[in-house]
Structure formats: structure tokens, C-alpha cells
MARTORMI-508267 format. One line per 10 residues: their letters; for each residue x, y, z of N, C-alpha, C. Coordinates in Angstrom, 1 decimal. Example, Ala and Ser with C-alpha at 12.3 -4.5 7.8 and 13.67 -1.06 7.14 Angstrom:
# MARTORMI-508267
AS = 13.2,-5.7,7.8,12.3,-4.5,7.8,13.2,-3.3,7.8  12.8,-2.2,7.1,13.7,-1.1,7.1,12.9,0.0,7.9
This chain:
# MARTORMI-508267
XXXXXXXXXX = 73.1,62.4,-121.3,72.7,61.3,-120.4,73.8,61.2,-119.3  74.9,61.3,-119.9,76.1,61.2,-118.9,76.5,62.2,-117.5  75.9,63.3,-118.3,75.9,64.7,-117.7,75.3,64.2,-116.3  73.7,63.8,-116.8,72.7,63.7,-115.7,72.8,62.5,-114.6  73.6,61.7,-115.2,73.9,60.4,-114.0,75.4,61.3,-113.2  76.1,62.1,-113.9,77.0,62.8,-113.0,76.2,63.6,-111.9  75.6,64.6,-112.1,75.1,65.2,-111.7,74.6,64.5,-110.1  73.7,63.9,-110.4,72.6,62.9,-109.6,74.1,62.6,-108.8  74.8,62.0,-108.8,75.7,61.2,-108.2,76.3,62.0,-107.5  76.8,63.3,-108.3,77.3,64.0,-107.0,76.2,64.7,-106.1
XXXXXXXXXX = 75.2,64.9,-106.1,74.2,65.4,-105.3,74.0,64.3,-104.2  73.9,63.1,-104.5,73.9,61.9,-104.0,75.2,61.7,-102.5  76.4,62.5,-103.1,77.2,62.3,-102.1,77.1,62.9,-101.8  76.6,64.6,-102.0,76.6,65.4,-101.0,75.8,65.4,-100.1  74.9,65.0,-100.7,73.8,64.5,-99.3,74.4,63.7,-98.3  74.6,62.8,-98.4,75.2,61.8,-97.8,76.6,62.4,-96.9  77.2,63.3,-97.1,78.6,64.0,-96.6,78.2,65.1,-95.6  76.6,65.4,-96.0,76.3,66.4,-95.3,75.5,65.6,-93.6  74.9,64.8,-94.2,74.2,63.8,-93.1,75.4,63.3,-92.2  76.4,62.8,-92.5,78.2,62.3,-91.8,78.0,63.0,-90.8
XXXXXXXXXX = 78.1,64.6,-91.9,78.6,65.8,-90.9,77.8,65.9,-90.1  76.9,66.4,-89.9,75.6,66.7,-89.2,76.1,65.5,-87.8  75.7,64.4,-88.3,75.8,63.3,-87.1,77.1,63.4,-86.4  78.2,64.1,-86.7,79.0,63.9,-86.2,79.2,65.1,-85.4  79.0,66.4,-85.3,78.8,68.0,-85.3,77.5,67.0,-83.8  76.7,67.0,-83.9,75.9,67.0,-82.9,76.4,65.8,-81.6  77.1,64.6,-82.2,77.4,63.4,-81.4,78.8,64.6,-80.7  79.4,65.7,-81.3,80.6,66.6,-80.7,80.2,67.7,-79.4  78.9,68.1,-80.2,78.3,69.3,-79.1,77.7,68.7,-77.5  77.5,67.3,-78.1,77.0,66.7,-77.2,78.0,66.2,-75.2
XXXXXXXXXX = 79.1,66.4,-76.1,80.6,66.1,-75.4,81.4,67.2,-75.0  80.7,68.2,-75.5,81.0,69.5,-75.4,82.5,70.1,-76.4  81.9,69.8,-77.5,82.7,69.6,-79.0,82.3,71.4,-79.2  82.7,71.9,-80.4,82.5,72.4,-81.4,80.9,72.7,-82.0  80.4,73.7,-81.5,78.9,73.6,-81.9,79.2,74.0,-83.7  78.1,73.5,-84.8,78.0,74.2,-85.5,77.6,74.9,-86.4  77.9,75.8,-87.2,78.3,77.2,-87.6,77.1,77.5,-89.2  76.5,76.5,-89.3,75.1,77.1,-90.3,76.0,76.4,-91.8  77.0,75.4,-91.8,77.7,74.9,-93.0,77.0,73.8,-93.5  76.1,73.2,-92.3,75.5,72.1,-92.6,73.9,72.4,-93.3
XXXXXXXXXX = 73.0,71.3,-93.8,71.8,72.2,-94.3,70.9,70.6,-93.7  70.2,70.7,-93.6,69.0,69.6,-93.3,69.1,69.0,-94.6  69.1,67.5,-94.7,69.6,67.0,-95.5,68.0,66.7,-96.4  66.9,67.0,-96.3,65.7,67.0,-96.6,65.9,68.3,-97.7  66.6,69.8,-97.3,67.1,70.7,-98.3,67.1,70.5,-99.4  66.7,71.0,-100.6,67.4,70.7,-102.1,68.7,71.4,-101.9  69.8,70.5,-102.7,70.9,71.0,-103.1,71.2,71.8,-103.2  70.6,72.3,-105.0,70.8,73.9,-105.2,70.7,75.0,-103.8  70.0,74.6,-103.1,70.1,76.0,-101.8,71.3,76.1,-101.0  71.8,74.7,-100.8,72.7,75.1,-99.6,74.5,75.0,-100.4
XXXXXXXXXX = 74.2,75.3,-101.6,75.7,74.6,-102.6,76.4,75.9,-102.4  77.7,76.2,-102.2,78.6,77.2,-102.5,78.8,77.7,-103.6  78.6,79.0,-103.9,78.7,79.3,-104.9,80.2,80.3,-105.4  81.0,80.0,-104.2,82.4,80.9,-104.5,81.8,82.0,-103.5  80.6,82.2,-103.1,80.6,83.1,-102.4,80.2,83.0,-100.9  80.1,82.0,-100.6,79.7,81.4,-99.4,78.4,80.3,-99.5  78.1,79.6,-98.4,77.1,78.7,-98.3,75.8,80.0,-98.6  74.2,79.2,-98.7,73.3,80.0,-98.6,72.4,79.4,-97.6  71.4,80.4,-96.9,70.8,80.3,-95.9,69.4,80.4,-96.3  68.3,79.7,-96.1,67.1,80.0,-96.3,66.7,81.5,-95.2
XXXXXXXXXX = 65.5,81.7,-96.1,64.3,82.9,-95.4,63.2,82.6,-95.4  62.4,83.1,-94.5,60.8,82.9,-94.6,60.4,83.2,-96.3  59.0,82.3,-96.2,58.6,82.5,-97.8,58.2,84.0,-98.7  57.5,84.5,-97.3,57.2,85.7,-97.8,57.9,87.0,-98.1  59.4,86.9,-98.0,60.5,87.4,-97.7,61.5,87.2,-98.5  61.2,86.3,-99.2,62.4,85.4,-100.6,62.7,86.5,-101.4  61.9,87.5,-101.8,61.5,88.4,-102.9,62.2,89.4,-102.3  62.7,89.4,-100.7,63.3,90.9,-100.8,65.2,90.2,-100.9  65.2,89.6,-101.0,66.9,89.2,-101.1,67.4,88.5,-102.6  68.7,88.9,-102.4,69.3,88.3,-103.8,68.9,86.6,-103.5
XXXXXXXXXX = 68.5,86.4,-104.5,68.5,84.9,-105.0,67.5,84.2,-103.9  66.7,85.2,-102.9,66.0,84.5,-102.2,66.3,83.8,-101.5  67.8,84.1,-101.0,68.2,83.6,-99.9,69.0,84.1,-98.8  69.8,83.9,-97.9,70.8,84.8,-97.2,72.4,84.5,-97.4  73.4,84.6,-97.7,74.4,84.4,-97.5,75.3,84.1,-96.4  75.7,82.8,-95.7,76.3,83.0,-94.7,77.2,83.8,-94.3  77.5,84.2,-93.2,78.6,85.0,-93.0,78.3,86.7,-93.3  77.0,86.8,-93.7,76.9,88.1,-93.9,75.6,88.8,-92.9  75.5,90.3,-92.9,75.0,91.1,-92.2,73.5,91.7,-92.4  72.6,91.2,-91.6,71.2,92.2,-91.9,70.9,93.0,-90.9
XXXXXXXXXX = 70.7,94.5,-91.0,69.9,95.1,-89.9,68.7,95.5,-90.3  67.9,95.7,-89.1,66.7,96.0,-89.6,66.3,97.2,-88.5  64.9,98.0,-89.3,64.7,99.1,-88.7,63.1,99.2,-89.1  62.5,99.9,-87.7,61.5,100.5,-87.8,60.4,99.4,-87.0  58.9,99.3,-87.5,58.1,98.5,-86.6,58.3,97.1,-87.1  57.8,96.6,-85.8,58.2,95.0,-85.5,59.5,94.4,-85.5  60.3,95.0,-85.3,61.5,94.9,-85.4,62.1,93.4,-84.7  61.6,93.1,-83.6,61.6,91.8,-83.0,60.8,90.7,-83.6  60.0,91.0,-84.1,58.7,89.9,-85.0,59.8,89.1,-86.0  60.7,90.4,-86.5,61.0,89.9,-87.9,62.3,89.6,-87.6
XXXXXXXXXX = 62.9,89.9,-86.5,64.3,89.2,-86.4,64.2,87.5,-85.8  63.3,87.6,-85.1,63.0,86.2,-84.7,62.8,85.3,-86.0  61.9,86.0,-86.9,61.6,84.5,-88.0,62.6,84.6,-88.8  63.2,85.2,-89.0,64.7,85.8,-90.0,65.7,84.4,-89.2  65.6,84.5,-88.1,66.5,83.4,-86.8,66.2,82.3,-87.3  65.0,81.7,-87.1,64.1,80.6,-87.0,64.4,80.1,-88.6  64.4,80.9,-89.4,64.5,79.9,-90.9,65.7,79.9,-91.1  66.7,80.6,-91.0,68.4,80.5,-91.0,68.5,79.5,-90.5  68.3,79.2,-88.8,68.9,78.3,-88.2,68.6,76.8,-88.9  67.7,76.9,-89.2,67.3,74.9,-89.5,67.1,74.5,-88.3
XXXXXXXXXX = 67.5,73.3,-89.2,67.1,72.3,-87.6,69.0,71.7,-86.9  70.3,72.1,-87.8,71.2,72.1,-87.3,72.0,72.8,-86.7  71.6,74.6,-87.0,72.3,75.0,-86.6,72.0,75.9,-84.9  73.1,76.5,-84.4,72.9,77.0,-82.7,72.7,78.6,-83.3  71.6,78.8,-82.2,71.2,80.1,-82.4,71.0,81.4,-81.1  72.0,82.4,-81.3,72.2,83.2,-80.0,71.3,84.3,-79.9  70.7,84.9,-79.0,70.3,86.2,-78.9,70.8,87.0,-77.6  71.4,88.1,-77.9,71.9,89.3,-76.9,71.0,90.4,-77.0  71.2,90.9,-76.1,70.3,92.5,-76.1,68.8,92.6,-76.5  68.3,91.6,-75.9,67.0,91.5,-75.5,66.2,91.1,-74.1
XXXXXXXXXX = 66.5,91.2,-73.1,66.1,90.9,-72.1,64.9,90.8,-71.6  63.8,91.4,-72.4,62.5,91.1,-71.8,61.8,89.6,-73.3  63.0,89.1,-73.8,62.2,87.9,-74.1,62.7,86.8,-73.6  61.7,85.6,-73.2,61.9,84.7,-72.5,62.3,83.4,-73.6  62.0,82.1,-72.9,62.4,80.8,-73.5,60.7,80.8,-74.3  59.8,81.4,-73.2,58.0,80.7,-74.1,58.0,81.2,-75.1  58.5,82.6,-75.5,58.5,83.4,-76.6,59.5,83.1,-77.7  60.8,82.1,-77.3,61.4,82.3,-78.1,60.8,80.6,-79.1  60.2,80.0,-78.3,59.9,78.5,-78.3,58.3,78.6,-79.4  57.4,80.1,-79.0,56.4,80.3,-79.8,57.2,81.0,-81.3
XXXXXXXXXX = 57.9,81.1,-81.7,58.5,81.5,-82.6,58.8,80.8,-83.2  58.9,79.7,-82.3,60.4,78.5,-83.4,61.4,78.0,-83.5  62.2,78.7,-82.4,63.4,78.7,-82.4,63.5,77.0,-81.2  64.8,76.4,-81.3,64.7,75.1,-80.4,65.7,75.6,-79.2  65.0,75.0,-78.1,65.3,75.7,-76.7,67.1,74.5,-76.8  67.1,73.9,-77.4,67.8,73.2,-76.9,69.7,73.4,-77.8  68.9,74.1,-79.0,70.0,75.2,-79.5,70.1,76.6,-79.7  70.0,77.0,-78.4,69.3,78.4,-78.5,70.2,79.1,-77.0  71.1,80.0,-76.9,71.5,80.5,-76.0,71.1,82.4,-75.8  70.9,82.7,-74.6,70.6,84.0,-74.4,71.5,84.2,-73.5
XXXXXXXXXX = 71.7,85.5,-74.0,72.7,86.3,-73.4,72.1,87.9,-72.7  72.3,88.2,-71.7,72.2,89.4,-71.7,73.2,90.4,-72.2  74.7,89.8,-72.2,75.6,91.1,-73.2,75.9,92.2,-72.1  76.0,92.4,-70.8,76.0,93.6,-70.3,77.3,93.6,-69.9  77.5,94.6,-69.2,78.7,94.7,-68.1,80.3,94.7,-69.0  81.7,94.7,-67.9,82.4,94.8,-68.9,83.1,93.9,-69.7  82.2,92.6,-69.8,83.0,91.4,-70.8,81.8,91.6,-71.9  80.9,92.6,-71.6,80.0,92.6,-73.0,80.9,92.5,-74.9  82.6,92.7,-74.6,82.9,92.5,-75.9,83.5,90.9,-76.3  84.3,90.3,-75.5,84.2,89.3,-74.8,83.0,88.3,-75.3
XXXXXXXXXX = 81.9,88.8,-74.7,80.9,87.4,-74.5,79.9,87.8,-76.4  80.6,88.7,-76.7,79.8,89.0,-78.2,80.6,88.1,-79.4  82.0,88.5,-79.0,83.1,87.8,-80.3,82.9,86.3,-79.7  82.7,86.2,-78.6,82.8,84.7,-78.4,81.5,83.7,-79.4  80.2,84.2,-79.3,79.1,84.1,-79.5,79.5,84.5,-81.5  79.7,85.3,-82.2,80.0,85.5,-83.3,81.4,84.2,-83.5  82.1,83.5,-82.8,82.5,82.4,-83.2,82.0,81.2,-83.1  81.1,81.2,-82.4,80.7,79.6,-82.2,79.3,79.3,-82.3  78.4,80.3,-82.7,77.0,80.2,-83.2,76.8,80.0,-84.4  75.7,79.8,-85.1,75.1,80.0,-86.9,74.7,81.1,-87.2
XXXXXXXXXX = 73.8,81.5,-86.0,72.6,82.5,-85.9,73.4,83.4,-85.0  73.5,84.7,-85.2,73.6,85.7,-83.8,73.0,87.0,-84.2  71.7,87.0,-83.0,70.9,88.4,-82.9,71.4,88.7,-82.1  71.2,90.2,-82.6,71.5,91.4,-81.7,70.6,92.3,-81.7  70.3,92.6,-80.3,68.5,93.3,-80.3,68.9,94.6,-79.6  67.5,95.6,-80.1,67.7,97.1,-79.9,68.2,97.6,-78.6  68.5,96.4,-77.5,68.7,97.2,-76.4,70.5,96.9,-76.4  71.1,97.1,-77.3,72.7,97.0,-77.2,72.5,98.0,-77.9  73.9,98.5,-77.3,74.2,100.1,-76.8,75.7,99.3,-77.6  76.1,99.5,-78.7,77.1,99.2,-79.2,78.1,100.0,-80.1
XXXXXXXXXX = 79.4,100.0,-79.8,79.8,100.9,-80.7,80.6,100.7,-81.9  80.8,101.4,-82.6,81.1,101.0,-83.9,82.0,100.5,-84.2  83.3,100.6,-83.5,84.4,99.8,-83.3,84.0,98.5,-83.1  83.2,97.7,-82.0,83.0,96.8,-82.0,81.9,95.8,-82.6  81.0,96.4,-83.4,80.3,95.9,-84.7,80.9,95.7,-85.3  82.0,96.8,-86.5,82.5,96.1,-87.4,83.6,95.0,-87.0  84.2,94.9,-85.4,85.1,93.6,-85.2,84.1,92.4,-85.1  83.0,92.4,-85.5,81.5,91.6,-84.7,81.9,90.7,-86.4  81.6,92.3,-87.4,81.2,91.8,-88.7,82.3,90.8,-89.1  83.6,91.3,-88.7,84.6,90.7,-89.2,85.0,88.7,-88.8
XXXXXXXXXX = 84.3,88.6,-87.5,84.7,87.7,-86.5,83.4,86.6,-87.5  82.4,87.2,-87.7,81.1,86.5,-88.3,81.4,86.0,-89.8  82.2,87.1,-90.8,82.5,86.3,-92.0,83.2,85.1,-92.0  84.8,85.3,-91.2,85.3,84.3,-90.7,84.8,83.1,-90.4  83.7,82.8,-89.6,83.1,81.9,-89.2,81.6,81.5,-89.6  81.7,82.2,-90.8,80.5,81.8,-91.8,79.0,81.8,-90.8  78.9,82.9,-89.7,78.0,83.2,-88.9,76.9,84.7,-89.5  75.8,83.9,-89.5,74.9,85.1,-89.9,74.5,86.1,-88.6  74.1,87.3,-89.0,74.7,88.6,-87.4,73.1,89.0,-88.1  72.2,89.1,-87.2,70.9,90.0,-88.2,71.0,90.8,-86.5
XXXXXXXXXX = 70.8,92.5,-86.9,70.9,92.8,-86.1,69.8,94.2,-85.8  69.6,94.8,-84.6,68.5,95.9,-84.6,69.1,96.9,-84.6  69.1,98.4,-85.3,69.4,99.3,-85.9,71.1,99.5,-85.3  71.6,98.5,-86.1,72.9,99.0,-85.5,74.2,100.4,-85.6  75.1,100.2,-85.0,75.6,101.3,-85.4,76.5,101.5,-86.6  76.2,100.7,-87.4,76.9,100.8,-88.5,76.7,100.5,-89.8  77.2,100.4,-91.0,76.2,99.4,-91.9,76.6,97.9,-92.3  75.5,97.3,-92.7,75.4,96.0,-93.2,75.0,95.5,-94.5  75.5,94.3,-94.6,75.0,94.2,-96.0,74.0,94.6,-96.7  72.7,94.1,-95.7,71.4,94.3,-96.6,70.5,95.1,-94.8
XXXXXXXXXX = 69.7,96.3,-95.3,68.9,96.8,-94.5,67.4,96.2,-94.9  66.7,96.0,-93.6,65.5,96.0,-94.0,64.9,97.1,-93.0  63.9,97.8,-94.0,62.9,98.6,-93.0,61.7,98.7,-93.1  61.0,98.5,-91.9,59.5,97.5,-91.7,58.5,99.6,-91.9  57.3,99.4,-92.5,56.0,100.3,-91.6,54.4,99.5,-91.7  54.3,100.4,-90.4,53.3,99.5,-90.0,51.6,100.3,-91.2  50.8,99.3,-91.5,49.9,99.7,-92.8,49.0,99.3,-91.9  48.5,99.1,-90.6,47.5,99.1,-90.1,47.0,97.1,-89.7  46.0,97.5,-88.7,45.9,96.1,-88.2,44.3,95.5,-88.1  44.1,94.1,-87.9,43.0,93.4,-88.4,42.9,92.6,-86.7
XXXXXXXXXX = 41.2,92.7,-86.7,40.7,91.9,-85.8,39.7,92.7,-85.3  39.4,93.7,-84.8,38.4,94.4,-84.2,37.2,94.9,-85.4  36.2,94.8,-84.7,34.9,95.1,-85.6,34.6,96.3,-85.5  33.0,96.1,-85.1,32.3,97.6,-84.8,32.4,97.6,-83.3  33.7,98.3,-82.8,33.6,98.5,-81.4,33.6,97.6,-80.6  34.4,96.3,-80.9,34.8,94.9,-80.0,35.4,94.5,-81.1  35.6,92.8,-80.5,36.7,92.1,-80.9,38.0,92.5,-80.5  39.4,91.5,-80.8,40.7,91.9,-80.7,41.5,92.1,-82.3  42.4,92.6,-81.9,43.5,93.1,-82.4,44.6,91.6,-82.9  44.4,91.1,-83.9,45.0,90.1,-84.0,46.2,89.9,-85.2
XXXXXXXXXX = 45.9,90.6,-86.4,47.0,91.0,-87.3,47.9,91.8,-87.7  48.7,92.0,-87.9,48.7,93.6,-88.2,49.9,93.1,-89.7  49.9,94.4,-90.5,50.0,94.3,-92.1,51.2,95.5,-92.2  52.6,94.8,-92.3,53.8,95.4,-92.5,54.3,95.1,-94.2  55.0,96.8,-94.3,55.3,96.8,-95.7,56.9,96.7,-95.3  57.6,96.3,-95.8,59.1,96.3,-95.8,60.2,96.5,-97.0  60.5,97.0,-97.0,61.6,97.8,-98.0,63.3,96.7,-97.7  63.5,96.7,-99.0,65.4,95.7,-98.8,66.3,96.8,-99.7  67.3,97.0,-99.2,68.1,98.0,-100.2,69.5,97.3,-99.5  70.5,97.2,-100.6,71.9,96.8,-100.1,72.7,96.1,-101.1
XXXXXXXXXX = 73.7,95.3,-100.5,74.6,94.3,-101.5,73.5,93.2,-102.0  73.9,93.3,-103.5,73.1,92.8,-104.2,71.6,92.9,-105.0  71.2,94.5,-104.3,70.2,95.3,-104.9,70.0,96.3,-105.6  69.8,95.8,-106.9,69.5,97.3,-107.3,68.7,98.2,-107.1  68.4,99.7,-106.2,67.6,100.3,-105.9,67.0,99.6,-104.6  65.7,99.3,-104.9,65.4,98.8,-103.1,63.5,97.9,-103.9  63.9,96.6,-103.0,62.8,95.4,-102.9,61.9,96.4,-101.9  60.7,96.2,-102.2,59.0,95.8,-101.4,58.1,94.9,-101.4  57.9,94.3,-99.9,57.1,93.1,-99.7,56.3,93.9,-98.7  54.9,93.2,-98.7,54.1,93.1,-97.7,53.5,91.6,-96.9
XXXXXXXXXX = 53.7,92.1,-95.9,53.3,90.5,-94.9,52.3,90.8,-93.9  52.1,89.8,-93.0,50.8,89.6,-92.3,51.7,89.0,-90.9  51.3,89.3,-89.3,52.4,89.1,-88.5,51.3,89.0,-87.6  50.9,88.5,-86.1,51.9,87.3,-86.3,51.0,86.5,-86.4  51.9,85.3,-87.3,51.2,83.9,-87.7,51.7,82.8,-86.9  51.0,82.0,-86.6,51.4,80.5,-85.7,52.5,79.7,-86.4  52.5,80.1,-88.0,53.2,78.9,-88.5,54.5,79.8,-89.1  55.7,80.3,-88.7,57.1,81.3,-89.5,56.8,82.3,-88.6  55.4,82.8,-88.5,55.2,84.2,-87.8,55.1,85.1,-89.1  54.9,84.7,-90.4,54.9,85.7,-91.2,54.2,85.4,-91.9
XXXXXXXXXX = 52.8,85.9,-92.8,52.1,85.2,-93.5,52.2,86.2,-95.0  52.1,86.0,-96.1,52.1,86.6,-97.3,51.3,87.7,-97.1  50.5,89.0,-97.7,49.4,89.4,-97.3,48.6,89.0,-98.9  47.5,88.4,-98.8,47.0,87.6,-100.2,46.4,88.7,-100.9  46.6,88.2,-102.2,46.4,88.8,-103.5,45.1,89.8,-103.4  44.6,90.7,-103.5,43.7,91.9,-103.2,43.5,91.8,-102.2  44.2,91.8,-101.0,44.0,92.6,-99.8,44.0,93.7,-99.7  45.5,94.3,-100.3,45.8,95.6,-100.5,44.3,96.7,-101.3  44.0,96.1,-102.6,42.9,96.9,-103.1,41.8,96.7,-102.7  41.8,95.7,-101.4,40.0,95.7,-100.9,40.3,96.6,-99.7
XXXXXXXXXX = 41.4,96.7,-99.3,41.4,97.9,-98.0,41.5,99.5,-98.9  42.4,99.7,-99.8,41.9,100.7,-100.4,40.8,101.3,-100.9  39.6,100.3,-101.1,38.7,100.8,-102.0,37.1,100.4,-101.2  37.8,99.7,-99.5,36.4,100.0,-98.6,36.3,102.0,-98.0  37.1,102.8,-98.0,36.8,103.7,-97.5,36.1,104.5,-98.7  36.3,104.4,-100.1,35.8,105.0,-101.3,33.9,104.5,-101.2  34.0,102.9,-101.1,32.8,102.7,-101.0,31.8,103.2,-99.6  32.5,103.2,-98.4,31.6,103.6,-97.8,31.3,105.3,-97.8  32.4,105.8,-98.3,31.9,107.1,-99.0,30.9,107.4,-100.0  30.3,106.1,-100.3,29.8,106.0,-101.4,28.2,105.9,-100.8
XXXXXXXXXX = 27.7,105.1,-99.7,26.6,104.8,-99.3,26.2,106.0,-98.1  27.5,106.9,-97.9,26.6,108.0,-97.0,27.3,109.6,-97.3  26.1,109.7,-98.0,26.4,111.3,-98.6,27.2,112.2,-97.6  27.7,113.1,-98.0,28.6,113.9,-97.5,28.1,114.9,-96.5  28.5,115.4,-95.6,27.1,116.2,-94.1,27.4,117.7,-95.1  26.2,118.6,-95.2,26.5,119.8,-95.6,25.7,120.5,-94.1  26.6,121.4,-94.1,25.7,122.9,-92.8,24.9,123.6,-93.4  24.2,123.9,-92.8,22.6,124.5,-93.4,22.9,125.9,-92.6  22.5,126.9,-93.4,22.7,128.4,-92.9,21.9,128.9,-91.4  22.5,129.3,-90.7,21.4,129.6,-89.4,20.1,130.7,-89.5
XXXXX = 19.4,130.3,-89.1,18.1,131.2,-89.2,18.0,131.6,-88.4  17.4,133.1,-88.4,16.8,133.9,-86.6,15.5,134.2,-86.8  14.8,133.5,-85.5,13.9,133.8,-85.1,13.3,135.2,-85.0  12.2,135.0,-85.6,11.7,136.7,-85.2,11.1,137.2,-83.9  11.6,137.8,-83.2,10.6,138.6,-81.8,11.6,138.1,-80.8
């Protein structure tokens, strides 16, 4: 009984220490303080998610996505790249659930996305900085951004080299900044790699193109061998939807049945005419 009024009580203050901070971190950024760094958690969070565990704070992930990471969560301060299709789909909602609603969130090396796109995703315009990353303070305006963000993407159009990733990786553990990044030049904690299994919305010859069904593979620190999930993209609400329970075996087993209702064409031997 003692145990559990302890317990309670310290959860109690943490809550309460974490809300201080929060109000005081935004009353700072506001004055042009110290933005901050993904230490804080929405105080609505359960405990257990955002508690240190000796190994850093933890970051949530999209729901459908829990399954490919240790403990179902992300580790501050640590490294994801990802590779193959949708590669922007999934770094965006990878952003969007990291960041919360406290923390600042950067994107570089993507220049053909805008504020509407980053705002249909999720992300808040109002902690949200874009970078283009070019020219020659592109190392500069990267380390600066790896100190003072929560979130920092790095998108397939950085031309980066390996030297300055792993100074990227190093600048980010330090400052308990998550780096999710597109096939970079080096490695990272945890890889993810997307293929595309085909897409939903067109009929017989109309309709649009409105879903499409990615399988994804996790292999890295903290895995043994390698996680697979499949999801549904894009959705209005994360951008990521589960793919539900026999989808998979009702797409495999419509091409068997319609093989089933129309017999197979055989060629008939040619005949010649007489005369």
C-alpha cells in the first residue's frame, strides 16, 4: 500500500515539473530563449513513456509502427534512416508523433515541400522551421539545427558526407535531438525500409488512386534480426493507417478466385481449307 501511494506521488510531481517546464521553455522561446529539445512530454502522456530509463528520454511513434521499434518507442538522441518507397510519407509522420505538441521541429533537404503540406501532415507551422541547407554554410546551418531542435529531418536531396553525418550524429546525442534521416551516408541506429505492395481506389477502368499498401522492414540497435509491418498511406489522421486484419489474404486469394470463374484460353489447332 505504501509502495503505491509512493508511486502515485512521485508521478504526481512529475507531472507537475514537467508542466513548470513546458510553461516556462515556451514563455523562453517566446523572448527568443532556448527552444526545446523533445525532454519535455505533453503532460496528458502516461509516465511510463516519457521516464528515463538510464538510456535517454523516450519518444512516441505512429500506432502502426510501435511493432517495428524496441519497446515501441524512439529513443531521444538517436538515429533513423529510412529507405526505399514513400520515403517522405514516413518521415513526416515519424516527425509529427516525436515532436508532440512541445517540441520544435526542422526539415532540410527538401525543397519541393511547402508549409500546406507540412500542415496536412501535422506538423505545427508555428514550431516548424525549413531549411534549404545549401551553399557553403550548409555545415553551419545543419549543427546549428541538430542543437536547438527536438525533431531534425534530413531529406533525400542532401548531398551529405560522411564526415559531417557522423558530426550531425554526435551534436544530436548531446542534445537529446532525434535526426530521422533519408538514405544517408552512413549508418544509424535503426533502418527502416519501405516496398510498395500495390495501391487501392480505381475500379474497372475509373476511379482514383487513393491508398497505397507499404510493407516495412526495422533491423538495428535493439533488434534482433529484422521487424515487419504493413500500413496504409495516406491517411488524414498520422498519415498512416494499420493495414486491417485479412486484407493481406483477401488480396491474395482474389486473383486464385477469379481464376477460378474463368477457365483457362486453350488454342485450337489450325485447320486448312480444302481447294
Amino acid at each position: 500500500m505504501g509502495t503505491a501511494l509512493q508511486i502515485e506521488d512521485r508521478e504526481e510531481r512529475l507531472s507537475r515539473a514537467r508542466a513548470a517546464l513546458g510553461a516556462a521553455e515556451r514563455s523562453a522561446a517566446r523572448w527568443g530563449g532556448r527552444i526545446d529539445r523533445t525532454a519535455l512530454q505533453p503532460s496528458a502522456r502516461p509516465v511510463s513513456e516519457a521516464e528515463d530509463d538510464g538510456l535517454g528520454a523516450r519518444l512516441p511513434v505512429p500506432g502502426p509502427l510501435r511493432t517495428l521499434f524496441p519497446r515501441g518507442s524512439l529513443r531521444a538522441g538517436s538515429s533513423v534512416a529510412l529507405e526505399g518507397a514513400a520515403s517522405t510519407s514516413l518521415l513526416l509522420s515519424l516527425a509529427v508523433a516525436a515532436a508532440g505538441e512541445d517540441s520544435w521541429c526542422a526539415i532540410a533537404g527538401m525543397p519541393d515541400l511547402g508549409l500546406r503540406s507540412a500542415m496536412d501532415a501535422g506538423l505545427d507551422p508555428c514550431r516548424l522551421a525549413l531549411a534549404p541547407a545549401d551553399g557553403e554554410q550548409r555545415p553551419q546551418v545543419l549543427s546549428a539545427l541538430a542543437d536547438g531542435v527536438g525533431v531534425l529531418v534530413l531529406g533525400p536531396d542532401l548531398d551529405l558526407a560522411p564526415a559531417l553525418w557522423r558530426s550531425l550524429l554526435g551534436r544530436a546525442r548531446t542534445a537529446d535531438t532525434l535526426v530521422l534521416a533519408a538514405t544517408p551516408p552512413g549508418r544509424a541506429d535503426l533502418t527502416l525500409r519501405s516496398t510498395a505492395r500495390g495501391w487501392s481506389g480505381l475500379g474497372q477502368g475509373s476511379g482514383r488512386l487513393r491508398r497505397r499498401r507499404l510493407e516495412i522492414t526495422a533491423e538495428g540497435r535493439g533488434i534482433a534480426g529484422h521487424r515487419s509491418a504493413e500500413v496504409l498511406l495516406p491517411q488524414v489522421d498520422g498519415m498512416l493507417a494499420a493495414v486491417p486484419a485479412g486484407a493481406a489474404a483477401g488480396a491474395a486469394a482474389r486473383p486464385a478466385a477469379v481464376s477460378e470463374r474463368r477457365p483457362a484460353m486453350q488454342l485450337l489447332p489450325s485447320v486448312r481449307r480444302a481447294g
